[in-house]
DRENMARFI-362599 format. One record per atom (N, C-alpha, C, O, CB): residue in three letters; x negated, y, z negated. Coordinates in pm, whole numbers, plus 50000, padded with zeros to 5 digits. Glycine has a CB too. Example, Ala and Ser with C-alpha at 12.3 -4.5 7.8 and 13.67 -1.06 7.14 Angstrom:
<vexnus>
ALA486814943149220;ALA487704955049220;ALA486804967049220;ALA485764966849154;ALA488694955349095;SER487154977549292;SER486334989449286;SER487105000349213;SER486595011449196;SER485924994049428;
</vexnus>
This chain:
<vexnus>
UNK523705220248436;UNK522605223748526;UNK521415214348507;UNK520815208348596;UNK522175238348504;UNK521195214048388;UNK519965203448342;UNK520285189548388;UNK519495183248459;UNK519755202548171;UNK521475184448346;UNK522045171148417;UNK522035166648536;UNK521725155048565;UNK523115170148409;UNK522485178748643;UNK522755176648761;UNK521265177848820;UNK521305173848936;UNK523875185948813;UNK519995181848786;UNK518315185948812;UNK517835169348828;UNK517295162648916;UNK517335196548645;UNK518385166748685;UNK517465150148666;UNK518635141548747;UNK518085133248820;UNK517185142348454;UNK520125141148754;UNK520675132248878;UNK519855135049005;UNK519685125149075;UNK522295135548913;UNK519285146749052;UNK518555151049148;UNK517485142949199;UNK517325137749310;UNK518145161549113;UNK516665143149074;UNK515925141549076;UNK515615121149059;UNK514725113949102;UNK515635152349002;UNK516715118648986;UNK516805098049022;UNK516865099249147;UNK515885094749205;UNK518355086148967;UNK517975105449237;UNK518005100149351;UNK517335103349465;UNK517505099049579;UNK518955100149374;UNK516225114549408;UNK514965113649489;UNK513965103049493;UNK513355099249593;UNK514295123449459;UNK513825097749353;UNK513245085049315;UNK514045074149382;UNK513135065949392;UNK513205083249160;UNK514795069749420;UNK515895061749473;UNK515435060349597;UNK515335048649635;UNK517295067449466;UNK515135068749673;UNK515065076149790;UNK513575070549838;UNK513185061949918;UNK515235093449764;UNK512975079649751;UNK511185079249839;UNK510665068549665;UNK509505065349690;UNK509855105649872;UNK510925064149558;UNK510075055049540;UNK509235067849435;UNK508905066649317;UNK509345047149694;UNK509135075149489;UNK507895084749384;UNK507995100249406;UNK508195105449516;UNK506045080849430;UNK507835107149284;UNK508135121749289;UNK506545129249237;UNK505835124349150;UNK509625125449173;UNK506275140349302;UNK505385150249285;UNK505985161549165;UNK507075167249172;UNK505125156649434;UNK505115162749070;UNK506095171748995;UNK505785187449079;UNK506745195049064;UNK505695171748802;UNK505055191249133;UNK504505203949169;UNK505505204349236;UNK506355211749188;UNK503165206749229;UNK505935196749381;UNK507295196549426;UNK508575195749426;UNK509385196149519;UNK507355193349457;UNK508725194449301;UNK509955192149215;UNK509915208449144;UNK510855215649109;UNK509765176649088;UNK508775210049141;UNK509005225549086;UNK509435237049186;UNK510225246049156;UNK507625230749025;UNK508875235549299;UNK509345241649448;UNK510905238049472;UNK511735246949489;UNK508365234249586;UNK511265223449470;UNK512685225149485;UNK513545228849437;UNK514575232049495;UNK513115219349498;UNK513335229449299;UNK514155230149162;UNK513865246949135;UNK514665251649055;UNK513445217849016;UNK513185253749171;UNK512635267449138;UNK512545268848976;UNK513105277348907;UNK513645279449204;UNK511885260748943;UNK512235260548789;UNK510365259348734;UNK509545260648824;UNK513555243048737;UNK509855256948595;UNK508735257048562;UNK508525244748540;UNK509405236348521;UNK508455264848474;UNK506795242148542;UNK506385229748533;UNK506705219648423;UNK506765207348421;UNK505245230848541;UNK506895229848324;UNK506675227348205;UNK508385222548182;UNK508705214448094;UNK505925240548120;UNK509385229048278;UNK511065218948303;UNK510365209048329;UNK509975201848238;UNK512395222048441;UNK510015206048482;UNK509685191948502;UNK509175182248422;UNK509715171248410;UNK509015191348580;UNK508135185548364;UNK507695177248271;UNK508675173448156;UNK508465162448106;UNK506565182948224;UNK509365178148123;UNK510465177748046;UNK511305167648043;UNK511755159647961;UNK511085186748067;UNK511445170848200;UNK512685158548279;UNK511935147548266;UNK512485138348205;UNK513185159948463;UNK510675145348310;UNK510325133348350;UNK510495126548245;UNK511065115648240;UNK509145132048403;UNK509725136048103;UNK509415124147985;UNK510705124447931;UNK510675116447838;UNK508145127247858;UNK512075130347942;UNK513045125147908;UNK513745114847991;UNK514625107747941;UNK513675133847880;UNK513285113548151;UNK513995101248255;UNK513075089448208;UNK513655078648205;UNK513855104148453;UNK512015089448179;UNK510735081648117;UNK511085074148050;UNK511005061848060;UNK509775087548045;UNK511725083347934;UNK511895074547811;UNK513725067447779;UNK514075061347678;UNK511345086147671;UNK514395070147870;UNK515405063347931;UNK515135052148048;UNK516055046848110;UNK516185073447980;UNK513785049348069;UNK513265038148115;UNK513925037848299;UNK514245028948377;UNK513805024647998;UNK513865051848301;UNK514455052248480;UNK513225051848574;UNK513195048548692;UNK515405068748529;UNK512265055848498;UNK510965061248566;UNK509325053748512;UNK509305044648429;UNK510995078848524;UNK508165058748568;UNK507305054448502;UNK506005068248533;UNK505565070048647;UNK507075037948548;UNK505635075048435;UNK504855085248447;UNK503645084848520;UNK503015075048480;UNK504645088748340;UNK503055090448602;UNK501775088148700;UNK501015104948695;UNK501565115548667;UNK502405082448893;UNK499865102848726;UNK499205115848713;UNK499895126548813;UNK500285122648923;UNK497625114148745;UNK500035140448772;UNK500845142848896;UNK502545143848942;UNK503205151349014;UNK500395133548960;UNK502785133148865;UNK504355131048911;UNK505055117148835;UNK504435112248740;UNK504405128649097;UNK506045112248868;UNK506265099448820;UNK506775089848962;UNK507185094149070;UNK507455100648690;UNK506555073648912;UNK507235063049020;UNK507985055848970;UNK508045052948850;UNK506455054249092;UNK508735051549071;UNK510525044948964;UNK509675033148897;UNK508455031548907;UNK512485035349094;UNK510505026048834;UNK510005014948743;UNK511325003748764;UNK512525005448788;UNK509735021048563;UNK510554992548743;UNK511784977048756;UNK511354969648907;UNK510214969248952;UNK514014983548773;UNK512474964448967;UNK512564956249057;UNK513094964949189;UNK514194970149205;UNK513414944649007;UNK512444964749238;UNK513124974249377;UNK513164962549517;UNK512124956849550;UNK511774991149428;UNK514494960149593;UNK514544954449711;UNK514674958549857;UNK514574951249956;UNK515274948749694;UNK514894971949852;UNK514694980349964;UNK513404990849981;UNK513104999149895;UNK515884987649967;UNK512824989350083;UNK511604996150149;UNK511525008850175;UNK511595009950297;UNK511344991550260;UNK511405020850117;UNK511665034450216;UNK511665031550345;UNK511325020250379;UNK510615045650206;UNK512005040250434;UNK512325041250575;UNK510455041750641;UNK509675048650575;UNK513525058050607;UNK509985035350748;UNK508945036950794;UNK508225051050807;UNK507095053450766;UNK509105031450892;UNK509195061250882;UNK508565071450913;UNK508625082250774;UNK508045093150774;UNK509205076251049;UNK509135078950700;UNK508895086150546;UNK507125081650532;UNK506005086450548;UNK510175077050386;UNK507845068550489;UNK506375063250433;UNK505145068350516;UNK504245073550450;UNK506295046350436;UNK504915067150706;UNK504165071250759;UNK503435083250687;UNK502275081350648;UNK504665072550862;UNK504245099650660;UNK503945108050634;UNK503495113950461;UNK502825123450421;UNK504775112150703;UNK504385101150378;UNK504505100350218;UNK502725098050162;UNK502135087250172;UNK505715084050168;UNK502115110050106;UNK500675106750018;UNK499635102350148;UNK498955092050143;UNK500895090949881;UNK499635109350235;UNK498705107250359;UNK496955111450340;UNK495905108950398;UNK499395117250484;UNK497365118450237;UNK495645123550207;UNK495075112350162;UNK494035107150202;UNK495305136050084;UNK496225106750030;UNK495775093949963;UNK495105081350018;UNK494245073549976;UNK496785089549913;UNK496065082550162;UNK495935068950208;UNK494695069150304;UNK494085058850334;UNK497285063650281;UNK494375081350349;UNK493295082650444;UNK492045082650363;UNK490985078550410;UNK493425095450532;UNK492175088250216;UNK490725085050143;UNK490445070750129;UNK489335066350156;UNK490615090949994;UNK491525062250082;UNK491485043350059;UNK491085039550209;UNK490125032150233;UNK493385033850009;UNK491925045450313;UNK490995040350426;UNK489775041950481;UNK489285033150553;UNK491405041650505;UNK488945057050445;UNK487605054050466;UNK486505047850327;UNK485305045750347;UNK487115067750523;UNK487165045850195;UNK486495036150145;UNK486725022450159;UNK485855014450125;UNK486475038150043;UNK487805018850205;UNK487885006450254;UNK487235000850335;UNK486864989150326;UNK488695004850289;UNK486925011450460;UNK486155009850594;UNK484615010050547;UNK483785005050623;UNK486525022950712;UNK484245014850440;UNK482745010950364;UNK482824996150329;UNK481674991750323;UNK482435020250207;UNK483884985150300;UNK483724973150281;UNK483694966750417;UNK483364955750375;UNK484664968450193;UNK483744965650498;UNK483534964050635;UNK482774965650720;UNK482644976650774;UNK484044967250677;UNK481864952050762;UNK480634955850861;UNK480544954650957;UNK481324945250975;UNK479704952250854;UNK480054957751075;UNK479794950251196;UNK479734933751189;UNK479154926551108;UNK478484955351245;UNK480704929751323;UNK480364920251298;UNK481614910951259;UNK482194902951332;UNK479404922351217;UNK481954915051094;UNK483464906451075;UNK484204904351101;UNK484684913351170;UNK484064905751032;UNK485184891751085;UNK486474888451123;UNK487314890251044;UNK487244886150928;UNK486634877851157;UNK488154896151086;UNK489224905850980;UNK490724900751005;UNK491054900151124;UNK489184924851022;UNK491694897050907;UNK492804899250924;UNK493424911750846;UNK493214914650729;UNK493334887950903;UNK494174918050932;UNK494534933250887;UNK495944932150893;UNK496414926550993;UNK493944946250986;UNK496724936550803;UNK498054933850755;UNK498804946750803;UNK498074955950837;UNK498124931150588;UNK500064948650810;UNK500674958650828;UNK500954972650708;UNK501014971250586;UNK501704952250870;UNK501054981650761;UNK501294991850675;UNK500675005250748;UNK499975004750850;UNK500654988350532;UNK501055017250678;UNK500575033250726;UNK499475031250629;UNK499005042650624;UNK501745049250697;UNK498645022850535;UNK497395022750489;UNK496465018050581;UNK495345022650603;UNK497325015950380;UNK497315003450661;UNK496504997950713;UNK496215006950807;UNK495055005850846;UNK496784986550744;UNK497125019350881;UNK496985018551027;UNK495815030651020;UNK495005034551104;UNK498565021551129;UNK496105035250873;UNK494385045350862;UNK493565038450851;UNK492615042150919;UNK493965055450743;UNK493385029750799;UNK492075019550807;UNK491475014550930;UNK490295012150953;UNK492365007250741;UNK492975012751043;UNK492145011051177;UNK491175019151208;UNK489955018451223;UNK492865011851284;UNK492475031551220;UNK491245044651254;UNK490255046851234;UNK489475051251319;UNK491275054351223;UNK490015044651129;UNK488235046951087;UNK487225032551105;UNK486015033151081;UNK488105051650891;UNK487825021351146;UNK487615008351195;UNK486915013051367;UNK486195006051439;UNK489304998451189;UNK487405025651390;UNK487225022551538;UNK485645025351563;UNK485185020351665;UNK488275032751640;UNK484855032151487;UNK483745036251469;UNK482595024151459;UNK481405025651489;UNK483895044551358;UNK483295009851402;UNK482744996951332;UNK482424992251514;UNK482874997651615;UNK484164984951202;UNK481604981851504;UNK481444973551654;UNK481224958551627;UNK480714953251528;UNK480034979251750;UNK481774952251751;UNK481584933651678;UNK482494932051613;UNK482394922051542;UNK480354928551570;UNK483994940751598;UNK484764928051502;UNK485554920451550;UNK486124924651650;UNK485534931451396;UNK485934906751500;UNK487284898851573;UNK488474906851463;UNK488234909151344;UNK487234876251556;UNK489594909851524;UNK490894914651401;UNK491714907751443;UNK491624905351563;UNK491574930251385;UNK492494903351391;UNK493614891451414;UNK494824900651311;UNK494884902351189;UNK493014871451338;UNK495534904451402;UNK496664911751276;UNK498004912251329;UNK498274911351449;UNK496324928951229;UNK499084914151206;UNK500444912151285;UNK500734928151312;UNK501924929951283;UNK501824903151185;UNK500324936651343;UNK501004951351370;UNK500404951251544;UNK499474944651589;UNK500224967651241;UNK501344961551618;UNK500844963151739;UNK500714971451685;UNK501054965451583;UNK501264962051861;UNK500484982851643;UNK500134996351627;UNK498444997651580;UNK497805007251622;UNK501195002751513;UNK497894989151506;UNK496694983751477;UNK496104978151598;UNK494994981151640;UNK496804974351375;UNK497024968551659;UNK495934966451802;UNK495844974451909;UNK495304971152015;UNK496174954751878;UNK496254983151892;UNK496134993252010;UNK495775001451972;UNK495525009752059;UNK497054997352083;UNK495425006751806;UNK494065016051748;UNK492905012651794;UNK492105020351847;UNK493795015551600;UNK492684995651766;UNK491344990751777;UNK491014986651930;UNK489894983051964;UNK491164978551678;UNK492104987452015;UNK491834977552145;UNK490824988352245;UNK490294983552345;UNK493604972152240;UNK490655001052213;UNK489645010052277;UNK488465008352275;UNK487715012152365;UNK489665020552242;UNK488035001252154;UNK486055000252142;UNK485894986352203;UNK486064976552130;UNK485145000251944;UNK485444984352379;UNK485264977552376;UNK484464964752330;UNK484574953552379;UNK485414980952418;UNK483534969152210;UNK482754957252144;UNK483764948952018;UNK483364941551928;UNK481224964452066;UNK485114952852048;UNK486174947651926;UNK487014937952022;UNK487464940952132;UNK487284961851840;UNK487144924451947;UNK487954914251995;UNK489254916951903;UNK489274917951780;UNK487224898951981;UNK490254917851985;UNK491614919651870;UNK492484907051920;UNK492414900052021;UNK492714937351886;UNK493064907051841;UNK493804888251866;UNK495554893651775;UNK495764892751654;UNK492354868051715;UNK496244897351852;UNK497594902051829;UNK498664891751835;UNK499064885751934;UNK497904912151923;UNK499064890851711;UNK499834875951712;UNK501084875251732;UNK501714885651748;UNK499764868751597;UNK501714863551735;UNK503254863651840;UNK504194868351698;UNK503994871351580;UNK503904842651935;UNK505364866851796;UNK506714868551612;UNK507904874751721;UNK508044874451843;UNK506074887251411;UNK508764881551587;UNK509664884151599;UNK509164901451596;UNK508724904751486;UNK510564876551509;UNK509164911451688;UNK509214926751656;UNK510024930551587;UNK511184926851607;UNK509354934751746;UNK509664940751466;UNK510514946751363;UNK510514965251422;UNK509444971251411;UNK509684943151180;UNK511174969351455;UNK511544981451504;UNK510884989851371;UNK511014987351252;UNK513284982751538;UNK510065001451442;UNK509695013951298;UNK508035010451265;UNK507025017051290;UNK510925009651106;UNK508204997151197;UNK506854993251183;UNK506274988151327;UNK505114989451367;UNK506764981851070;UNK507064983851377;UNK506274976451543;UNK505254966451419;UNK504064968951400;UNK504884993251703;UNK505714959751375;UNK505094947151350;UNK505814936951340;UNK507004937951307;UNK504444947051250;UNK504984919651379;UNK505314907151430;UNK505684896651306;UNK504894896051212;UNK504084902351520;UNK506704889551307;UNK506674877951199;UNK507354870351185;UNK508224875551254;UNK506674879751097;UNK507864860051149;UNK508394848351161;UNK507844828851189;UNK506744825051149;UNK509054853551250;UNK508214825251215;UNK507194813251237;UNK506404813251372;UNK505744803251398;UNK507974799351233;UNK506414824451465;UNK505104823351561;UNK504424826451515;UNK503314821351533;UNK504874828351668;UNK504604837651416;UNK503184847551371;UNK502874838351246;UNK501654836351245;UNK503514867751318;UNK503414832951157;UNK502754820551088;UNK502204810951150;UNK501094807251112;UNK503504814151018;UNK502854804651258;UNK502204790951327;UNK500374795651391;UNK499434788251419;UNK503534785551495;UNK500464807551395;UNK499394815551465;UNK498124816151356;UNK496984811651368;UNK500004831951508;UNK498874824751219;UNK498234825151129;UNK497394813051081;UNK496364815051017;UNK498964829351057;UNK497714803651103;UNK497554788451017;UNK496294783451121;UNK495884771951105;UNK499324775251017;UNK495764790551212;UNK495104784551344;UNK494224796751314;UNK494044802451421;UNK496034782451512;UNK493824800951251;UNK492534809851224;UNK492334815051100;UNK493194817551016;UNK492484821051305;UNK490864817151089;UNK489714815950963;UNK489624832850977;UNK489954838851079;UNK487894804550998;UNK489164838250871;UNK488334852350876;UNK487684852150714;UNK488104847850607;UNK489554868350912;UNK486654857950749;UNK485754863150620;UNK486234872350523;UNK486134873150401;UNK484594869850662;UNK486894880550632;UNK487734892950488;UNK489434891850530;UNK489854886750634;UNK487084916850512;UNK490224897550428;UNK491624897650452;UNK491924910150426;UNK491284912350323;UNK492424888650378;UNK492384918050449;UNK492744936250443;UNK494094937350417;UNK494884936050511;UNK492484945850594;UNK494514939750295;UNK495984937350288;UNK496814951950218;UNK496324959450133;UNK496214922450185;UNK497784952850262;UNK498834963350230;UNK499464958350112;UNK499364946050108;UNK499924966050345;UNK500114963650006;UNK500724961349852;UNK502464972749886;UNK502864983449932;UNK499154970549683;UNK502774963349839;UNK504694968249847;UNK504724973649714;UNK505304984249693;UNK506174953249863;UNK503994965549598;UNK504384966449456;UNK503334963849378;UNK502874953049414;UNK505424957949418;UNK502714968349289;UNK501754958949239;UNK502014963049047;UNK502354973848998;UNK499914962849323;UNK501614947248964;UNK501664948448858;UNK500954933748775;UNK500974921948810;UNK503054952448842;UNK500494938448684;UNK500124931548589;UNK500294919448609;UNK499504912048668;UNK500584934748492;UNK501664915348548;UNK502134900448522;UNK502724893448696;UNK502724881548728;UNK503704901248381;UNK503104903748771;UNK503334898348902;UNK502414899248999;UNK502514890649086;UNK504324903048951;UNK501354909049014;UNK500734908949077;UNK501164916049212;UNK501944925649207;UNK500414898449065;UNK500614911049343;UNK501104918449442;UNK502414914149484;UNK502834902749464;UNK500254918549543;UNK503074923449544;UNK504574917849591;UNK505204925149697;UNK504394932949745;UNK505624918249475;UNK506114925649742;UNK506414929849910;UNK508004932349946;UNK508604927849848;UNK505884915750021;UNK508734936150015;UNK509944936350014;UNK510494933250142;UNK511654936650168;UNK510324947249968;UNK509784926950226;UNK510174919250311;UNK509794903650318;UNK508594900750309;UNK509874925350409;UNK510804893050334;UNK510124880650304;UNK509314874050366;UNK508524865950318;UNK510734873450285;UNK509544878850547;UNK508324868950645;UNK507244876450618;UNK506174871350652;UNK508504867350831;UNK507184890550552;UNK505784897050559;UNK504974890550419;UNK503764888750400;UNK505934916150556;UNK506084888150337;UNK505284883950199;UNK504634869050275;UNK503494867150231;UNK506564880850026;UNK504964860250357;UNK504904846650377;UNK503474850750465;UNK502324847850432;UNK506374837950455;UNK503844857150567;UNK502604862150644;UNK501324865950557;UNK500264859850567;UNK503014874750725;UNK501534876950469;UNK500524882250405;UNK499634865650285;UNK498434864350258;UNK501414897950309;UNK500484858950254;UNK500494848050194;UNK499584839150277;UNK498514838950216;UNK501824843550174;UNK499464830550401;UNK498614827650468;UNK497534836850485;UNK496564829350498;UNK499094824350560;UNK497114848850493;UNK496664853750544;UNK495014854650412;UNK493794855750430;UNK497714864350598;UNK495804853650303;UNK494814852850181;UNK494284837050152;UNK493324833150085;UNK495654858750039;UNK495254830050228;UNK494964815850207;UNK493684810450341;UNK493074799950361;UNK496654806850219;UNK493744822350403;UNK492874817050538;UNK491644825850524;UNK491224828650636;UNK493694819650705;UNK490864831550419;UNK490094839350431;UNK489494839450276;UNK490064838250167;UNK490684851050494;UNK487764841950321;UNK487074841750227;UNK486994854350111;UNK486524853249998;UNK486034838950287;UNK487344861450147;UNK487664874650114;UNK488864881550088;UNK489664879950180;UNK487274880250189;UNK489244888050003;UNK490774889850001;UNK490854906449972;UNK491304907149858;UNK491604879449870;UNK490634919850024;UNK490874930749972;UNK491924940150000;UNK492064943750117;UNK489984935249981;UNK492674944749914;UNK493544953949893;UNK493404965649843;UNK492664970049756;UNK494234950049841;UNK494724973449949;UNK494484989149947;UNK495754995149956;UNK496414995350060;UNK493574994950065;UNK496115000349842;UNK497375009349829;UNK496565026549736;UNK495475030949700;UNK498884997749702;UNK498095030349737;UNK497665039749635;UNK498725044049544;UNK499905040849561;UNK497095051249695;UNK498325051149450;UNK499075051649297;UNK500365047749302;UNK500575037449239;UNK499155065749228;UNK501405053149363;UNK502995051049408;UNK502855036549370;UNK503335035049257;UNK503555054649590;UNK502405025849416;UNK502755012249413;UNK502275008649295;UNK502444996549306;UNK502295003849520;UNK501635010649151;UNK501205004149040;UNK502765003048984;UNK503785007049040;UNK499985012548946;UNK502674998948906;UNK503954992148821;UNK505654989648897;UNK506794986848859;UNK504185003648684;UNK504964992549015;UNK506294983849105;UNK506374970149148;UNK505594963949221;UNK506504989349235;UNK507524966049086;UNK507524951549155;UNK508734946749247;UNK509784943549191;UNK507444941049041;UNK508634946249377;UNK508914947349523;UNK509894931149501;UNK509754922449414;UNK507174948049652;UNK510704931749597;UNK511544918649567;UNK510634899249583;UNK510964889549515;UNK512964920949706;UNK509234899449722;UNK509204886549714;UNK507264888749684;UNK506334895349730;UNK510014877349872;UNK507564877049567;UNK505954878949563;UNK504874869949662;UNK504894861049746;UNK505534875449411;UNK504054877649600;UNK502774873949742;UNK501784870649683;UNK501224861549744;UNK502164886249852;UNK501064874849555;UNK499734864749501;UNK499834871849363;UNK500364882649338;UNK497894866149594;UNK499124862249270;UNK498464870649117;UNK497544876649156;UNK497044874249266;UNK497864862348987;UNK497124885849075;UNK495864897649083;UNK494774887449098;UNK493754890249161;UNK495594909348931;UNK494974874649035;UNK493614867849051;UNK493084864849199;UNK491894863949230;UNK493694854448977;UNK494134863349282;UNK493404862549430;UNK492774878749491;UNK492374880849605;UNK494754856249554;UNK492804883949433;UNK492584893449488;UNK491434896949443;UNK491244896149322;UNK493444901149485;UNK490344901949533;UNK488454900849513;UNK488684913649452;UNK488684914249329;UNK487074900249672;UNK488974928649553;UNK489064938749480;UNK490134949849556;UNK490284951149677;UNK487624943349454;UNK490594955049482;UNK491614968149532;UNK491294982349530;UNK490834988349433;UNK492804968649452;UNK491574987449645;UNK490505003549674;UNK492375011849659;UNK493395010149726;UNK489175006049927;UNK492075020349539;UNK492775026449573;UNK492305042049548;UNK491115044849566;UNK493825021449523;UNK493125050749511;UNK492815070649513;UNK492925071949362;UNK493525064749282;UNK494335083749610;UNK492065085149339;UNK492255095249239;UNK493505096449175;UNK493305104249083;UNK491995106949288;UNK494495093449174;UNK495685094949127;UNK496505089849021;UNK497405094448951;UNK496145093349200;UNK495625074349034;UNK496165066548908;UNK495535067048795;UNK494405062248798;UNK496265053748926;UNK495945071648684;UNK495305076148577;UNK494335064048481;UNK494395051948498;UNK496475082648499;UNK493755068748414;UNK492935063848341;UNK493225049648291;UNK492615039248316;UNK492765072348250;UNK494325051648213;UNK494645044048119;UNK495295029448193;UNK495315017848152;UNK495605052548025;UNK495825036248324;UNK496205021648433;UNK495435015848456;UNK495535003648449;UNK496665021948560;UNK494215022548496;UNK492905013648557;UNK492055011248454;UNK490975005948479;UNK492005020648673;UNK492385014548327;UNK491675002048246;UNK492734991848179;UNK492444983348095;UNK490685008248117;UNK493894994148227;UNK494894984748171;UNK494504967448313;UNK494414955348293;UNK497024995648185;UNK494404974748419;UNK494334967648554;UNK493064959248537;UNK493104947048520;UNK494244978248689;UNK492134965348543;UNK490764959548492;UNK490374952948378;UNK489304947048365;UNK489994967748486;UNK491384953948282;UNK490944943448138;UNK491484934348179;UNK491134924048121;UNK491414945847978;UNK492584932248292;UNK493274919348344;UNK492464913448414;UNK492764901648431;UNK494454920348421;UNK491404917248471;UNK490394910048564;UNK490234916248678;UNK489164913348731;UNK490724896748599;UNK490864923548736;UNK491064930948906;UNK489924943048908;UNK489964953948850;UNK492994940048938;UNK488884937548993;UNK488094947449018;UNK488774959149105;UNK489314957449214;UNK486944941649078;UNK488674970049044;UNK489204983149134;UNK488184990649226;UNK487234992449149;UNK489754994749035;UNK487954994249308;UNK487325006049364;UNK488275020849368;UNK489435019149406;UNK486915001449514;UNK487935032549337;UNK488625041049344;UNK487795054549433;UNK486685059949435;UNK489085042449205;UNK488735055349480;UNK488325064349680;UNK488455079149600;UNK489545083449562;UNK490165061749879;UNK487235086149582;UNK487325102249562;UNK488065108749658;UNK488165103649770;UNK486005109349565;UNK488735121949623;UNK489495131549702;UNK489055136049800;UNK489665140049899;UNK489825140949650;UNK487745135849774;UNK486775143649854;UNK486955134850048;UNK486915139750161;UNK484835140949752;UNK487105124250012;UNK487185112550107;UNK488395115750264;UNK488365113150385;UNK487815098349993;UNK489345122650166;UNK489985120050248;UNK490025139550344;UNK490725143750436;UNK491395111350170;UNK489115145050273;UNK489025154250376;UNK488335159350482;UNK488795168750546;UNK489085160350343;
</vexnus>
């Protein structure tokens, strides 16, 4: 019974990338104090990696959860990083905005901003922002990827390479220490890659799920990166492990996202 809980429970990790223990207690009808159990015994068999809350797989991962998971996966999280994100953002700037369900909360609360140029590969982002008419959006060519409805390949690079912006707004597949940010698709890592190379500014926004994952193609060291807004979730000891490396963090209160 105990065996077959934690096989359960890998291939939920397998699955979505990251487990809630409170929810693991609902499925499992079992006590917290099992879960915790499991984890620090899947933990210390090096299947997992402990996070406040719950645990996220650990190693090299090459497949992406499914879009509409992710859409709905830690949505409180992502909507608090998007209205502190949208505090780094003024009237006025030229933004390249990257794909992701972080980014596409970040539009949202973008729509409130006036004066910006956005140059980004998601249609789902330009048709958040294409309502305020004081926003220039500049939607770049490619190849459509079904789910995400976002653009890439060498139009949306040849495109990329033909414009400047002050800030860069970027989505994280994986992020860690010695690798830094990383991605699991390759024209998006290449895309996201120009996109830091064309801009004075470079900020990133995930949340807890992505610390100590490293995604199959990489995309920059922590050193390009100005600063990363992420949530309440990632514990202490990460974000001073993250920050003695040099990476300024911002971290988005709970309160944010309600």
């Amino acid at each position: 019974m105990v065996q077959e809980r934690r096989n359960r429970i890998l291939e939920k990790l397998a699955n979505e990338r990251m487990v809630k223990a409170a929810e693991l207690v609902g499925e499992f009808n079992v006590s917290m104090e099992t879960i915790r159990r499991d984890l620090e015994y899947l933990g210390q068999l090096g299947y997992l990696e402990r996070v406040y809350g719950g645990a996220v797989c650990k190693g090299f991962y090459g497949l992406e959860p499914d879009y509409s998971h992710r859409e709905i996966k830690n949505l409180f999280e992502k909507q608090a990083i998007a209205a502190k994100t949208a505090e780094l953002i003024e009237n006025g700037d030229t933004l390249f905005i990257d794909v992701g369900t972080t980014m596409l909360e970040l539009a949202k609360c973008l729509t409130r901003k006036s004066d910006l140029t956005v140059i980004t590969n998601s249609t789902q982002i330009a048709l958040t922002l294409v309502g305020n008419p004081s926003n220039r959006i500049i939607l770049l060519g490619g190849e459509l990827r079904s789910g995400e409805l976002s653009v890439s390949g060498f139009l949306c690079e040849y495109g990329l390479q033909r414009f400047n912006a002050n800030k860069a707004i970027l989505g994280v597949g994986g992020l860690t220490i010695d690798g830094g940010i990383s991605d699991y698709h390759i024209n998006e890592a290449v895309s996201r890659r120009l996109m830091i190379e064309r801009a004075d500014k470079v900020i990133a926004a995930t949340d807890f799920s992505k610390f100590g994952v490293k995604a199959l193609n990489s995309v920059c060291p922590l050193k390009k990166i100005h600063v990363l807004v992420t949530d309440w979730s990632v514990p202490d000891k990460t974000l001073r492990e993250y920050r003695d490396a040099g990476l300024k963090i911002i971290v988005a209160p709970e309160s944010a996202s309600r």
